[in-house]
N, C-alpha and C positions, 0 to 999 in steps of 0.2 A: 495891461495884462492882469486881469482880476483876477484868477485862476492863481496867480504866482502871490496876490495878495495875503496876508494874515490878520484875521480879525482875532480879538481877545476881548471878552467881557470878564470886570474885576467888579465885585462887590464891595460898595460902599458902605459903612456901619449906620447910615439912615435910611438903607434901604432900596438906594439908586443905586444905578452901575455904573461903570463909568467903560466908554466906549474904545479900545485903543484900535488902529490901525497899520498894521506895519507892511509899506510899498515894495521895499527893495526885499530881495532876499539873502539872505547872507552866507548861503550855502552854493558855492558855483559845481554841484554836484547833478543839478539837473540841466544847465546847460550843455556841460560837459557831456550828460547823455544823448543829449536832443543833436550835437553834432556829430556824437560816433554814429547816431542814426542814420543821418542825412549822410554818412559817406559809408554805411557798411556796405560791400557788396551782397545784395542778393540772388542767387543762385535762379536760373529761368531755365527751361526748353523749352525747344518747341512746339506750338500750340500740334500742328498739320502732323509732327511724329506721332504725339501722343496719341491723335486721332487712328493714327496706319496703324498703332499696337493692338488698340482698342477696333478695330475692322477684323483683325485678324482673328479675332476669338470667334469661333462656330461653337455651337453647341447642338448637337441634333439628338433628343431624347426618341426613342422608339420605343418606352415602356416607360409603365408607373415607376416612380420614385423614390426612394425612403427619404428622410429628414437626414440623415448620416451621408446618404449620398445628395442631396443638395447643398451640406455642409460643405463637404471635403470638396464637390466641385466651384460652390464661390470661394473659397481656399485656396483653389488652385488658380482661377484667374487673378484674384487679387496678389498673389505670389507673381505670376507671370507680370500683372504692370508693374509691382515693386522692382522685377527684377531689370525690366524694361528702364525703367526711372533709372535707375542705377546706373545701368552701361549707355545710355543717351550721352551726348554730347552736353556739356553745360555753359550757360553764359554766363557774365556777370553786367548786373544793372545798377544803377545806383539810385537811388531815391535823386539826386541834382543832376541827372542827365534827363534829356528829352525825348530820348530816344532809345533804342538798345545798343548796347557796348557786342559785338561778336566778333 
């Protein structure tokens, strides 16, 4: 693991440096993170609802538009999937599963 490696260059008073390398790490603070990773659960739905939220929106303009009214109406759809995300069903996955937990 090179990445977890420590290099240190120290100057020498002729001018050289002298090389050090340190392998291990002596901190088990990033393992310690690397495993709460691998077993957090992450929160999923499903792909096929998302899509029925997202079918669901019409929009039928029959007149020019202001910039205020283009606002407030992507406002309003992005509100509508927030609110959608919200009341979905949720799952839980895990990074060491192969498959989905439901």
């Amino acid at each position: 693991m090179d990445h977890d490696r420590k290099h240190y260059l120290y100057p020498l008073p002729d001018g050289r440096f002298l090389d050090i390398h340190q392998n291990k790490i002596t901190n088990a603070l990033p393992y310690i993170q690397r495993r709460i990773e691998y077993y957090m659960p992450i929160e999923t739905v499903r792909v096929d609802e998302v899509r029925e939220v997202i079918s669901y929106i019409r929009v039928n303009v029959n007149r020019p538009c202001s910039a205020e009214e283009v606002n407030a109406l992507v406002g309003q759809i992005k509100n509508l999937l927030n609110d959608a995300l919200d009341h979905m069903q949720k799952y839980e996955h895990y990074m060491h599963d192969k498959g989905d937990k439901k």
